[in-house]
DSSP file (Angstrom, degrees, kcal/mol; ACC not computed):
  #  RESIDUE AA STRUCTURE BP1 BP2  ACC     N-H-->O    O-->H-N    N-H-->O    O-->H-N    TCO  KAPPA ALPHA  PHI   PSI    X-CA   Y-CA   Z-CA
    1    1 A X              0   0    0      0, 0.0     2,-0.2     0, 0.0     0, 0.0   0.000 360.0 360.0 360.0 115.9  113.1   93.0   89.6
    2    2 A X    >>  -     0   0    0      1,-0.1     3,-2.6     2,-0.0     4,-1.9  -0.421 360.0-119.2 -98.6-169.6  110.5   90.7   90.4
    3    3 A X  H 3> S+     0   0    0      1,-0.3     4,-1.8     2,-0.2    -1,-0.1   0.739 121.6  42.1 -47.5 -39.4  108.7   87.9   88.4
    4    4 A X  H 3> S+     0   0    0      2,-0.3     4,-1.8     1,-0.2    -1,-0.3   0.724 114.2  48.1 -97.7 -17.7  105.3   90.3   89.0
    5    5 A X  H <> S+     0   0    0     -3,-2.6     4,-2.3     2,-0.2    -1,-0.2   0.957 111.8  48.2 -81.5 -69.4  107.0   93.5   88.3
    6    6 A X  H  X S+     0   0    0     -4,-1.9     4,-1.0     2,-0.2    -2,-0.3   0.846 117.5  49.1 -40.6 -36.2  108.5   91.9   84.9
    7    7 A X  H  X S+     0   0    0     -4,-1.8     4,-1.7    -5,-0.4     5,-0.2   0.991 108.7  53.2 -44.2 -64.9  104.5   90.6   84.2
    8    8 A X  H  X S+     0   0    0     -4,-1.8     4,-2.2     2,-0.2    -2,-0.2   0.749 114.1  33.1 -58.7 -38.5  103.3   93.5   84.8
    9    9 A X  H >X S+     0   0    0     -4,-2.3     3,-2.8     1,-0.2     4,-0.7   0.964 108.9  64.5 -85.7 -65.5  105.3   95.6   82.4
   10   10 A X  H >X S+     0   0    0     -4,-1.0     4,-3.4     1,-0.3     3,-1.7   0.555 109.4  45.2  -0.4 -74.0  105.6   92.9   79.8
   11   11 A X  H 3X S+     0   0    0     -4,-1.7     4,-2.2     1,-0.2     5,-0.3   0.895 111.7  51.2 -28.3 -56.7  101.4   93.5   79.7
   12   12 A X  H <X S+     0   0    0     -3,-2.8     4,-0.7    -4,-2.2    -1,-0.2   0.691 113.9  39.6 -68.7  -9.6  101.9   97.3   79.7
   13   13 A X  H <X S+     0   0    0     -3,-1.7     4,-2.8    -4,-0.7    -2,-0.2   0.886 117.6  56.7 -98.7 -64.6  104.6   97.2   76.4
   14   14 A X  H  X S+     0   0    0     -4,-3.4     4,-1.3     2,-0.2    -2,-0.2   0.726 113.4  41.1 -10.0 -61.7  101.9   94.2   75.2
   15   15 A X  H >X S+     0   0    0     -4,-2.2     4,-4.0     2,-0.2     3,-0.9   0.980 117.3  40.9 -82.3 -90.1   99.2   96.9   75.5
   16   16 A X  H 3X S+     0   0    0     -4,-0.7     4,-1.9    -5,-0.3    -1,-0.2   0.845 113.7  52.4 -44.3 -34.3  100.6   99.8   74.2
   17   17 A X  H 3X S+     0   0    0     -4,-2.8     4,-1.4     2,-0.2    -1,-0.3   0.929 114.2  44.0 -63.5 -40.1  102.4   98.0   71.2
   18   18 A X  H X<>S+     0   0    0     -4,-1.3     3,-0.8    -3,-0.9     5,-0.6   0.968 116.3  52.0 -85.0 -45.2   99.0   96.4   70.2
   19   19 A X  H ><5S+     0   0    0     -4,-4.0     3,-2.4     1,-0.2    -1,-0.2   0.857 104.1  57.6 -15.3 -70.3   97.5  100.5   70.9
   20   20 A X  H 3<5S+     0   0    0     -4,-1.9    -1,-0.2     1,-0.3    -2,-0.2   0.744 107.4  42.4 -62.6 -48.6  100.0  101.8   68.7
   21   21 A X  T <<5S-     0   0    0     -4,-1.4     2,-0.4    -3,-0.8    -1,-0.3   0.036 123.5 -97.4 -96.6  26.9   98.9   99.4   65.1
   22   22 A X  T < 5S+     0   0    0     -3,-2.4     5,-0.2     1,-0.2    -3,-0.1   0.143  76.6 142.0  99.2 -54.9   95.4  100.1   65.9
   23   23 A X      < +     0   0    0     -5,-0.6     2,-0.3    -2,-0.4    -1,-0.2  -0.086  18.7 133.1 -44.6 107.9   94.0   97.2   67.8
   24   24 A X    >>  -     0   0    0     -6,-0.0     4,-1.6    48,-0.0     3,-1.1  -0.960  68.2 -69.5-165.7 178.4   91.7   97.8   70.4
   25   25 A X  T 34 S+     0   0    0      1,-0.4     4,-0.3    -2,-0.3    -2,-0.1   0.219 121.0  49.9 -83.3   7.6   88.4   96.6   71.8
   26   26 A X  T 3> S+     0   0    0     -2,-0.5     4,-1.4     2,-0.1    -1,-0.4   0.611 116.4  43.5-132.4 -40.6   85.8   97.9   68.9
   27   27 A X  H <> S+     0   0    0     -3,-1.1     4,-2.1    -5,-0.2    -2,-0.2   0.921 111.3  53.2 -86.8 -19.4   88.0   96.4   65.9
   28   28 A X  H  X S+     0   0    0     -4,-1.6     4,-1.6     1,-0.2     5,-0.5   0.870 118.6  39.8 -70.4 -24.1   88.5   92.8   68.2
   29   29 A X  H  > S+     0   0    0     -4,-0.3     4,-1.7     2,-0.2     5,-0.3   0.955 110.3  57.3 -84.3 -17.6   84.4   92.9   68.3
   30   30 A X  H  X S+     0   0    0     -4,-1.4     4,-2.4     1,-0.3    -1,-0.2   0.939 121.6  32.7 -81.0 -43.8   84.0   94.2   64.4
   31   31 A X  H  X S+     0   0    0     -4,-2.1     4,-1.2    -5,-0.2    -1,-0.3   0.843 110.6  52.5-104.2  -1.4   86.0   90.9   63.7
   32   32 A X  H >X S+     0   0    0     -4,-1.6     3,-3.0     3,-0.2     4,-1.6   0.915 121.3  48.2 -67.5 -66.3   85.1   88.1   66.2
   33   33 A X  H 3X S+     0   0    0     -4,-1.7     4,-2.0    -5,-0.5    -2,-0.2   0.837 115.7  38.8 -36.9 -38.1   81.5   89.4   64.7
   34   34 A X  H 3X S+     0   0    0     -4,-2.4     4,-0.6    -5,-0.3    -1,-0.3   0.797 114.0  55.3 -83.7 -21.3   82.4   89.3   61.2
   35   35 A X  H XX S+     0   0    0     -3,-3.0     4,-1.9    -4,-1.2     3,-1.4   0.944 111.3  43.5 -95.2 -20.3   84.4   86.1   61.5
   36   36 A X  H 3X S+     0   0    0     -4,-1.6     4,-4.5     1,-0.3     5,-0.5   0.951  99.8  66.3 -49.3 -38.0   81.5   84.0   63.1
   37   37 A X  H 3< S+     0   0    0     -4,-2.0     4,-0.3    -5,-0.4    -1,-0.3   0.665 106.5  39.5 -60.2 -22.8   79.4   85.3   61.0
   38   38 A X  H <X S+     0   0    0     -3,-1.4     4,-2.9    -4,-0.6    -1,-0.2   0.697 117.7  52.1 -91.4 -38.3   81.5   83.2   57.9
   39   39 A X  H  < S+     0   0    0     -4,-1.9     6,-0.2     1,-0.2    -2,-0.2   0.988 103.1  55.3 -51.8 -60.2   82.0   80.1   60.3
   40   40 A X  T  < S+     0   0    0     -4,-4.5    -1,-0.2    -5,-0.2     6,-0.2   0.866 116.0  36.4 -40.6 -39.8   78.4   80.1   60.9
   41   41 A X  T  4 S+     0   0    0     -5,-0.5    -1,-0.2    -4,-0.3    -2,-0.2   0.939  94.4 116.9 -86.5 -39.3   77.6   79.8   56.8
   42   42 A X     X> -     0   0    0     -4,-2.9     4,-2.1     3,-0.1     5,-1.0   0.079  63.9-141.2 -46.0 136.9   80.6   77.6   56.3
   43   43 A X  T  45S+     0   0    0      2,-0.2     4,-0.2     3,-0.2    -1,-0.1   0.779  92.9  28.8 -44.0 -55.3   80.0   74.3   55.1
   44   44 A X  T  45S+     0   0    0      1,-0.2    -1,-0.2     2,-0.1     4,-0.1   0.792 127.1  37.4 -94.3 -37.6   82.4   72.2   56.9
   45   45 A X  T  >5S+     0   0    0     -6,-0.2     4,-0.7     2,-0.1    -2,-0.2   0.184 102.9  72.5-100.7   0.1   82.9   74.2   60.3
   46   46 A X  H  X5S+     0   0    0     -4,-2.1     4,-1.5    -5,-0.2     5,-0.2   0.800  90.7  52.0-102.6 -56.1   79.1   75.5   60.9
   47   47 A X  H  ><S+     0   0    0     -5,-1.0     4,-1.3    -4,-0.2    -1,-0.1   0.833 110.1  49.7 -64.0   1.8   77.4   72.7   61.8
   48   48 A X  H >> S+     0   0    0      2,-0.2     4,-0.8     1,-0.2     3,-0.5   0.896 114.5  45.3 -88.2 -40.7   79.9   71.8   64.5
   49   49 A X  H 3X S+     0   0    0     -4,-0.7     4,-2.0     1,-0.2     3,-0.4   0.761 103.8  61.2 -70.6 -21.8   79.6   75.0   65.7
   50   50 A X  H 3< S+     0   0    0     -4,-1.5    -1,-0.2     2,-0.2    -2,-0.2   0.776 109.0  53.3 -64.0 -50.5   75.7   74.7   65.3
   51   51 A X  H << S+     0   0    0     -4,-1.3    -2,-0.2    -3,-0.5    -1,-0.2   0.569 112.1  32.0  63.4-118.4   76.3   71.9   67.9
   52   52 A X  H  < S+     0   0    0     -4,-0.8     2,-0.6    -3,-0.4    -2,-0.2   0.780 106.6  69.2-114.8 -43.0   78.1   73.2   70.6
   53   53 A X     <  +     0   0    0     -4,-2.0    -1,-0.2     1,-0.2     3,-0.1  -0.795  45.8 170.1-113.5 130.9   76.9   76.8   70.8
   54   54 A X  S    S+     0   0    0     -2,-0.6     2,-0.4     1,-0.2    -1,-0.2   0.818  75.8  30.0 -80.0 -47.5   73.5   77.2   71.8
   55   55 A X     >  -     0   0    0      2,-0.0     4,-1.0     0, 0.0    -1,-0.2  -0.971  65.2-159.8-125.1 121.6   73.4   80.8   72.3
   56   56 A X  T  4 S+     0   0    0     -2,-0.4    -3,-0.0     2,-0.2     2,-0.0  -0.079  80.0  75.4 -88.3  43.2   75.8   82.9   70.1
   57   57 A X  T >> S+     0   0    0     -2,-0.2     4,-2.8     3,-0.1     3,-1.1   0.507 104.3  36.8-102.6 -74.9   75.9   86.3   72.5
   58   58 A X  H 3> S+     0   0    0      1,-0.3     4,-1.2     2,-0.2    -2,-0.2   0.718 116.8  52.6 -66.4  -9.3   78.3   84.6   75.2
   59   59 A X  H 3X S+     0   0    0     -4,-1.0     4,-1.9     2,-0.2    -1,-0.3   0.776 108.2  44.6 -73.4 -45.2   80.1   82.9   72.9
   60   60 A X  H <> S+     0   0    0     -3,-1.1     4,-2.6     2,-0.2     5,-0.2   0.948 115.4  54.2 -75.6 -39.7   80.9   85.7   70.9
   61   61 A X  H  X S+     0   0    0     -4,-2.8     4,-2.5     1,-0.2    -2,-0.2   0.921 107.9  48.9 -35.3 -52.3   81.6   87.6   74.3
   62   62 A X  H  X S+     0   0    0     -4,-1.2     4,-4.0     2,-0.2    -1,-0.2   0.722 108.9  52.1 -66.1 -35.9   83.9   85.0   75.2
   63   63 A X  H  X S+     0   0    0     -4,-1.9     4,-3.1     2,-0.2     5,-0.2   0.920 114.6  47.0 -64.8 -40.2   85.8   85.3   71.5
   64   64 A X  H >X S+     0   0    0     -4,-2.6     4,-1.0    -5,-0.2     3,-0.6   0.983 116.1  36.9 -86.2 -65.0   86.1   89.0   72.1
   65   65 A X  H >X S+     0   0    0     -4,-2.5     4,-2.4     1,-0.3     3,-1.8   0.945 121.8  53.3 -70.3 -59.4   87.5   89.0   75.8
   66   66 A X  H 3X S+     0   0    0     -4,-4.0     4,-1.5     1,-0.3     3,-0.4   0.933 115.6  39.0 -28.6 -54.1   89.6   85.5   74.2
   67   67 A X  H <X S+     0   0    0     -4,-3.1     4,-1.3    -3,-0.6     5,-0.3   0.737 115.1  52.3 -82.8 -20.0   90.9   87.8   71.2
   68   68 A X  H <X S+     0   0    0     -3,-1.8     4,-1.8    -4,-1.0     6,-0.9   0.780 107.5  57.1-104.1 -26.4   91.6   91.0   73.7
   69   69 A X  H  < S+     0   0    0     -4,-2.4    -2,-0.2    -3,-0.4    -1,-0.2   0.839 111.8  39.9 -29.3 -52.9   93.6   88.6   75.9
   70   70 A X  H  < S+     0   0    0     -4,-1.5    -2,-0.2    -5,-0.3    -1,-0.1   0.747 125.0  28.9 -94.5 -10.7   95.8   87.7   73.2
   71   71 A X  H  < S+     0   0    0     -4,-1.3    -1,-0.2     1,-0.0    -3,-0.2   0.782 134.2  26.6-120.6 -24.3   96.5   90.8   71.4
   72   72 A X  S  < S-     0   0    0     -4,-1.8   -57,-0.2    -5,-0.3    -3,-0.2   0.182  93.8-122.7-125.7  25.1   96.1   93.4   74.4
   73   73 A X        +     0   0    0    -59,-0.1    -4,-0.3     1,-0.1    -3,-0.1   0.935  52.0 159.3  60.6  39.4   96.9   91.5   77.3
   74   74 A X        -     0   0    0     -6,-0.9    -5,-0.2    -9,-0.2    -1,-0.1   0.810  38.0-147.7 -93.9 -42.1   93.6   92.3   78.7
   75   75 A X        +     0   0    0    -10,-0.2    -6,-0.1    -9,-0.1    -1,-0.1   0.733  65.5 114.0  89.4 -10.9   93.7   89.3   81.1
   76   76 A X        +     0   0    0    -11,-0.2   -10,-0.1   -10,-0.1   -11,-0.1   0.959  46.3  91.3 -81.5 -42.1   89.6   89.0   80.7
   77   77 A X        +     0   0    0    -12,-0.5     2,-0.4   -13,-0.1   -15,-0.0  -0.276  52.2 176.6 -53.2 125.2   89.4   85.7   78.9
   78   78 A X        +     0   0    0     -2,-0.1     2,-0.3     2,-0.1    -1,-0.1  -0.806  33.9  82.9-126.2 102.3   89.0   82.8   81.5
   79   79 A X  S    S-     0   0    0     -2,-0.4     2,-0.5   -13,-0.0     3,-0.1  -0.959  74.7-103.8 167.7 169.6   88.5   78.8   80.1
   80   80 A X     >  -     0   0    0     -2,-0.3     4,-0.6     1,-0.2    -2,-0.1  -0.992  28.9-171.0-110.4 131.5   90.7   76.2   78.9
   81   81 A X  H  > S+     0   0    0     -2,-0.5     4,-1.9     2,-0.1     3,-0.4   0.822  83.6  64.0 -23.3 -67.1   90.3   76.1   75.0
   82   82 A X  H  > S+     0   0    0      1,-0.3     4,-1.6     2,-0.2    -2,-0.0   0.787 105.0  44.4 -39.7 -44.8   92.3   72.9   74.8
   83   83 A X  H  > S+     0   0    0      2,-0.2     4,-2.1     1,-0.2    -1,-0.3   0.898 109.7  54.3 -79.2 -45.2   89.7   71.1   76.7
   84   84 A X  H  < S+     0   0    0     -4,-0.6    -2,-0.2    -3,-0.4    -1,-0.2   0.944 111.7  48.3 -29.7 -67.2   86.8   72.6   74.7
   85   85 A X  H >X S+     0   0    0     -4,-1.9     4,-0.9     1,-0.2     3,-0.6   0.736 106.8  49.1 -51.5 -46.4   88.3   71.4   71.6
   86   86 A X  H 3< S+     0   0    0     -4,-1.6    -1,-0.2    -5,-0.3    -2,-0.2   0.784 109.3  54.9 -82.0 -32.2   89.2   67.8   72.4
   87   87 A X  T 3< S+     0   0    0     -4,-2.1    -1,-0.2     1,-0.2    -2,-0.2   0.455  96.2  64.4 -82.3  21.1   85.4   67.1   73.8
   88   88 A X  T <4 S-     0   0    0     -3,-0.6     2,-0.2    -4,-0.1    -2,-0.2   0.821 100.1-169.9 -84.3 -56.3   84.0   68.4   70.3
   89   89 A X     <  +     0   0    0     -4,-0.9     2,-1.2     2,-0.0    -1,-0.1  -0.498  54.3  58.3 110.6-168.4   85.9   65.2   69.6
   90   90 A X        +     0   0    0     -2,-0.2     2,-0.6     1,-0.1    -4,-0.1   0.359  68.7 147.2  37.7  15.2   86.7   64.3   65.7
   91   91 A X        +     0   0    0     -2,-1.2    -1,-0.1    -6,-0.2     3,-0.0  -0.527  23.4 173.4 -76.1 119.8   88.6   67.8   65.0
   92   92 A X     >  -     0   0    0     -2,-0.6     4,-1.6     1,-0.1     5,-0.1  -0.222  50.4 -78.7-111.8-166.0   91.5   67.3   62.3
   93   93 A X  H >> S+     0   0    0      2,-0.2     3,-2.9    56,-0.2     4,-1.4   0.998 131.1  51.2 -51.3 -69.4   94.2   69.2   60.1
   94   94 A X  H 3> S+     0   0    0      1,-0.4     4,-2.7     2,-0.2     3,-0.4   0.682 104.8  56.7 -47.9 -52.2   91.2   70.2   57.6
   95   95 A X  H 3> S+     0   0    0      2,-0.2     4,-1.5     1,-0.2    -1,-0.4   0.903 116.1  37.0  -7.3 -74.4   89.1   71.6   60.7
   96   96 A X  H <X S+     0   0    0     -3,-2.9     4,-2.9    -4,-1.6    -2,-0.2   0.717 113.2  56.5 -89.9 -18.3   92.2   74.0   61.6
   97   97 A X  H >X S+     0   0    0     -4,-1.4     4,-0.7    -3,-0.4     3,-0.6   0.997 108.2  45.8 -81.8 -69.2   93.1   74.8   58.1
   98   98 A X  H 3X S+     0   0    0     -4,-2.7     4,-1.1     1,-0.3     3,-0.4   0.720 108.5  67.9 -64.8 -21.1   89.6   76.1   57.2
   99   99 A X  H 3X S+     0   0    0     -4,-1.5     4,-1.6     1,-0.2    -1,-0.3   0.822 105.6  27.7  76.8-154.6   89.9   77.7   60.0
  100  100 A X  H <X S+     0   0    0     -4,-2.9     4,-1.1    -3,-0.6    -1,-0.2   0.363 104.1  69.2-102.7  39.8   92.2   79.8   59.3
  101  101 A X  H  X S+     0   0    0     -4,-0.7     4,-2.2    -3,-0.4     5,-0.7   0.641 110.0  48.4 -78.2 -27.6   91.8   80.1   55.9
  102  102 A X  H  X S+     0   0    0     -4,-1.1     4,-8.0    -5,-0.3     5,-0.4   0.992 115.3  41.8 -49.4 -64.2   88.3   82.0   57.6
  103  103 A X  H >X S+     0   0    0     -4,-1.6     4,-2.0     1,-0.3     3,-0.9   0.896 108.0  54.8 -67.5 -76.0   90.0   83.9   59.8
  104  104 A X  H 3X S+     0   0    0     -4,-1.1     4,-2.2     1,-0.3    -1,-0.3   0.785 115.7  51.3 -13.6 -45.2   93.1   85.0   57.4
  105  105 A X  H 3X S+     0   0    0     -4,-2.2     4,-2.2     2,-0.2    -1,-0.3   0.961 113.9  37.8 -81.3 -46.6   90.0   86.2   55.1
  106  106 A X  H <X S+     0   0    0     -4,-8.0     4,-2.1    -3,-0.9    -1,-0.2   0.848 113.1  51.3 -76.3  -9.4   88.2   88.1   57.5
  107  107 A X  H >X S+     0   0    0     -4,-2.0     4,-2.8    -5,-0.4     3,-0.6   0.975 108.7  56.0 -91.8 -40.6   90.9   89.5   59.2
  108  108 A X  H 3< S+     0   0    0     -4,-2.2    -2,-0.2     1,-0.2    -1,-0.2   0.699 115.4  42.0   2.0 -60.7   92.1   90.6   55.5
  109  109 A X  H 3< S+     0   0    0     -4,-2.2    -1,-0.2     1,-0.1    -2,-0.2   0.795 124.5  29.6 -75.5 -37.2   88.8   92.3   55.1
  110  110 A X  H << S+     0   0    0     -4,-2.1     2,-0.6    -3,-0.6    -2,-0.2   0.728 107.9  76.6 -99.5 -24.8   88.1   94.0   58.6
  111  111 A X     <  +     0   0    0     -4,-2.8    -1,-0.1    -5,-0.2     6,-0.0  -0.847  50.5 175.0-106.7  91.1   92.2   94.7   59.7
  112  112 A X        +     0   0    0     -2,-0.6     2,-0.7    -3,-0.1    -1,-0.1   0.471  51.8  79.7   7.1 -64.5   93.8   97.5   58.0
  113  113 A X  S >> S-     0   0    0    -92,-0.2     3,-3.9     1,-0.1     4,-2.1  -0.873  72.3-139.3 -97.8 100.8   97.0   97.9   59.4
  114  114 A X  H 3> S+     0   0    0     -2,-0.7     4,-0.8     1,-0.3    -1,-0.1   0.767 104.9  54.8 -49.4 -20.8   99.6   95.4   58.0
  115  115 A X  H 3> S+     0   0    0      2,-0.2     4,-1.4     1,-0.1    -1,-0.3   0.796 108.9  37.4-103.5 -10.1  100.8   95.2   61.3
  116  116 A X  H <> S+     0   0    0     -3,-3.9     4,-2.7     2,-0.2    -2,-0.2   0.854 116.0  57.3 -94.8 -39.3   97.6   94.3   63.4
  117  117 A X  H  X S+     0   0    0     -4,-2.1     4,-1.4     1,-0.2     5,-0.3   0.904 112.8  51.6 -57.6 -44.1   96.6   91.9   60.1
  118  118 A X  H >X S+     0   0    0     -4,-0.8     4,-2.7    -5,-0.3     3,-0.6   0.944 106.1  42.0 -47.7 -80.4   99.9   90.5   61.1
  119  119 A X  H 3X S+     0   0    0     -4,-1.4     4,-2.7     1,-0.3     5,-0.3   0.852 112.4  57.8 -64.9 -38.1   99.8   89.9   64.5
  120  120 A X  H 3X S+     0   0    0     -4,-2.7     4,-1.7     2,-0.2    -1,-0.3   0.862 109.0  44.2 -64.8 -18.0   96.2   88.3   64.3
  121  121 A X  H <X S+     0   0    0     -4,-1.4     4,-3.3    -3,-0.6     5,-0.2   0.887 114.3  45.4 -70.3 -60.2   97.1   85.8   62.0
  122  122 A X  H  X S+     0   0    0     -4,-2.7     4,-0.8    -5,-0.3    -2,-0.2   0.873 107.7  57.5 -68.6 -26.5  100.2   84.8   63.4
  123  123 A X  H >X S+     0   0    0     -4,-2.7     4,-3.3     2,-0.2     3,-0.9   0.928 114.6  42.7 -23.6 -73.0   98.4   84.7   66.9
  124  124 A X  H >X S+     0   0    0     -4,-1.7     4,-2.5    -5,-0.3     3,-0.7   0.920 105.7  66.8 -39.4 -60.1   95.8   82.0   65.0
  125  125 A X  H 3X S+     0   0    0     -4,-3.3     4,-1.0     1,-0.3    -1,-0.3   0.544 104.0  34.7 -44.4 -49.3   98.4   80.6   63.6
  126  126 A X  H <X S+     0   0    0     -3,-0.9     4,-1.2    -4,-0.8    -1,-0.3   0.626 112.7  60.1 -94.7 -25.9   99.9   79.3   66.8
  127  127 A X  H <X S+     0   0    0     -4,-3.3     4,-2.3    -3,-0.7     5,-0.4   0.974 104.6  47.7 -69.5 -38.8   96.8   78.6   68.4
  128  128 A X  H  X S+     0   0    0     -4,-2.5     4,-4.2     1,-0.4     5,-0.7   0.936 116.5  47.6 -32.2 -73.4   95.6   76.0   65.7
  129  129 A X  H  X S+     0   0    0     -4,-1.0     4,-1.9     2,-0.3    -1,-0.4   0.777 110.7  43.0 -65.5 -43.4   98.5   74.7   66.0
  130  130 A X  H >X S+     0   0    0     -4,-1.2     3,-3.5     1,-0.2     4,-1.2   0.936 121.0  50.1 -60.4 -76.0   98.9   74.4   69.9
  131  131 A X  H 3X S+     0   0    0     -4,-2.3     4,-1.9     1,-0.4    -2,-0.3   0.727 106.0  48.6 -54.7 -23.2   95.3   73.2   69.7
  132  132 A X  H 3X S+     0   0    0     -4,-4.2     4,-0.6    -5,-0.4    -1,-0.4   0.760 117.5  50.5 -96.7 -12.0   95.7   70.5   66.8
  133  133 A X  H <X S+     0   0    0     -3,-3.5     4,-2.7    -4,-1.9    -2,-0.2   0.971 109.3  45.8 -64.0 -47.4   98.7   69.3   69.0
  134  134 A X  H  X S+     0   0    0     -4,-1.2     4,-4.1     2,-0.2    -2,-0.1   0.901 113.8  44.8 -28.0 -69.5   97.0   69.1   71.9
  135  135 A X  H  X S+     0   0    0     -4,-1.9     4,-3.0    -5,-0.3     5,-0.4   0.853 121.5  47.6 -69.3 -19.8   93.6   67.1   70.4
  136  136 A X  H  X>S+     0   0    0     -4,-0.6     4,-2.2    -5,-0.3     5,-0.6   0.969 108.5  50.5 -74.8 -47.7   96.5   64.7   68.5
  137  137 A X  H  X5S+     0   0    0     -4,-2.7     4,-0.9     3,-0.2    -2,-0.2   0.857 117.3  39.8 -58.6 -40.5   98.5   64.2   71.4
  138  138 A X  H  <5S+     0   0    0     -4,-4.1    -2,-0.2     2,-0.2    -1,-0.2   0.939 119.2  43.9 -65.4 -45.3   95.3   63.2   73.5
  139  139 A X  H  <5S+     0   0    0     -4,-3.0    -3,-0.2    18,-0.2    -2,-0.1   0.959 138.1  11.1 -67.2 -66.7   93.6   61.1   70.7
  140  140 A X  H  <5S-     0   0    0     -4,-2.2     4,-0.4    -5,-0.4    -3,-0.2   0.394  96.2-131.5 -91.7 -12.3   97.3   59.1   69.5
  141  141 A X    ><< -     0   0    0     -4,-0.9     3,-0.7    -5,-0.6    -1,-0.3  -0.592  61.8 -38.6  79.7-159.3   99.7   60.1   72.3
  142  142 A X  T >> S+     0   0    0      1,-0.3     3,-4.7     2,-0.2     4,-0.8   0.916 133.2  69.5 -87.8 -51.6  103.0   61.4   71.1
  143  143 A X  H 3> S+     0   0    0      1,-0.3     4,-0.5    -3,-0.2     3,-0.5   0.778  85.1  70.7 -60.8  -3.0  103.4   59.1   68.4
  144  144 A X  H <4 S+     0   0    0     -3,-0.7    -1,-0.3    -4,-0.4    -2,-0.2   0.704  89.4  61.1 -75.0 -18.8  100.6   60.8   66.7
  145  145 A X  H <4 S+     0   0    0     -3,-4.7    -1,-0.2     1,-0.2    -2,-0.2   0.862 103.3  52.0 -65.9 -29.7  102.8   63.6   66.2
  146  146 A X  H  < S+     0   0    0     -4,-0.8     2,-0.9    -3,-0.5    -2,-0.2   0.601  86.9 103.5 -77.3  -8.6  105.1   61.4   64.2
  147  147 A X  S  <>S-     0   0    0     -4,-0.5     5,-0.5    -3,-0.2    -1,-0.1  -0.583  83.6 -94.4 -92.3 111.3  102.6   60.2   62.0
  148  148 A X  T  >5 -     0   0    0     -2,-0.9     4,-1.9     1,-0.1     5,-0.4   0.555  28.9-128.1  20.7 113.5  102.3   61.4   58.6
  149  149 A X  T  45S+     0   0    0      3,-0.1   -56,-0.2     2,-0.1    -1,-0.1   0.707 110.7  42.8 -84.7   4.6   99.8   64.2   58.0
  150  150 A X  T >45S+     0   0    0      3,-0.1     3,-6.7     2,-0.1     4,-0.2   0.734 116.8  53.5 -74.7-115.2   97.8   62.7   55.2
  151  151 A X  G >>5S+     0   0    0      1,-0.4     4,-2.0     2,-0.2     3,-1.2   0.354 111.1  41.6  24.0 -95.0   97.9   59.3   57.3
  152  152 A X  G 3<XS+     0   0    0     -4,-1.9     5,-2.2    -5,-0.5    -1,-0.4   0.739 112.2  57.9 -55.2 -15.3   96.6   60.8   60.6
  153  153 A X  G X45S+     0   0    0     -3,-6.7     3,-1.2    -5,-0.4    -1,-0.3   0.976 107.1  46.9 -79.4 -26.8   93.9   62.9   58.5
  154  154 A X  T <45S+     0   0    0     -3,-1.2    -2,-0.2     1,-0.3    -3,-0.1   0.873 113.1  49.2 -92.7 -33.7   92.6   59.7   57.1
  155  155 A X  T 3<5S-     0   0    0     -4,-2.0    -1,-0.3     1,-0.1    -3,-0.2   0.583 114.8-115.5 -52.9 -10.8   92.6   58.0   61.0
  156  156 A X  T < 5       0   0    0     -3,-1.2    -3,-0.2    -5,-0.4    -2,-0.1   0.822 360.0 360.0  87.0   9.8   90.7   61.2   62.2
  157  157 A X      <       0   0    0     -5,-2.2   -18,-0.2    -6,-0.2   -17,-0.2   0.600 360.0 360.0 -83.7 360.0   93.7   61.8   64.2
């Protein structure tokens, strides 16, 4: 078999798994919508987001094709995150932790199915985390990974 034949079904199992618990393009807009809409009011995370996005229609476009990427392999989202994230510039633990304390809450409220609530979380869950490795590793280099997380929040790291 090849590598593009193994993609391809990988996508189609992807698809159909995410089908199966409910997840599909009208509940990814019901919660990219619902969870800006708490970012936006949030204390600590709405004025950065106030910011950077000028106009909230493509942005929210971009969340929904992002979010339909990850959970049905949809293949529409095209951008680097990583790079978005490190030129906002000053983004920490506390950043990724509220977060997804947001997102945990909204998807809690809009997701239903213990097994789609599931997969979005843990989905977040691993971007945060790629992405506050990412902005740590750029800011401090590797040894910022070793450093204390109380430590590196009080550097900004």
């Amino acid at each position: 078999m090849t590598a593009h034949v193994h993609a391809e079904r990988a996508r189609v199992k992807k698809l159909a798994d995410a089908t199966a618990i409910g997840i599909d393009d009208a509940l990814i807009s019901q919660l990219v919508e619902r969870f800006y809409g708490a970012i936006r009011q949030d204390d600590l995370l709405g004025p950065i987001f106030a910011a950077h996005v000028v106009d909230w229609t493509p942005h929210l476009g971009r969340m929904k094709d992002f979010w339909a990427s990850v959970t049905l392999e949809s293949g529409r989202f095209r951008g680097n995150p990583m790079i978005k994230h490190i030129a906002i510039g000053g983004l920490g633990q506390a950043h990724f932790d509220r977060w997804l304390m947001l997102w945990r809450k909204t998807v809690g409220t809009v997701v239903a199915e213990p097994a789609a609530a599931h997969l979005f979380c843990t989905s977040a869950e691993r971007i945060a985390e790629s992405l506050l490795t990412g902005i740590q590793i750029r800011s401090g280099g590797l040894g910022a990974l070793l450093t204390p997380p109380a430590a590196a929040e009080k550097a900004n790291i």
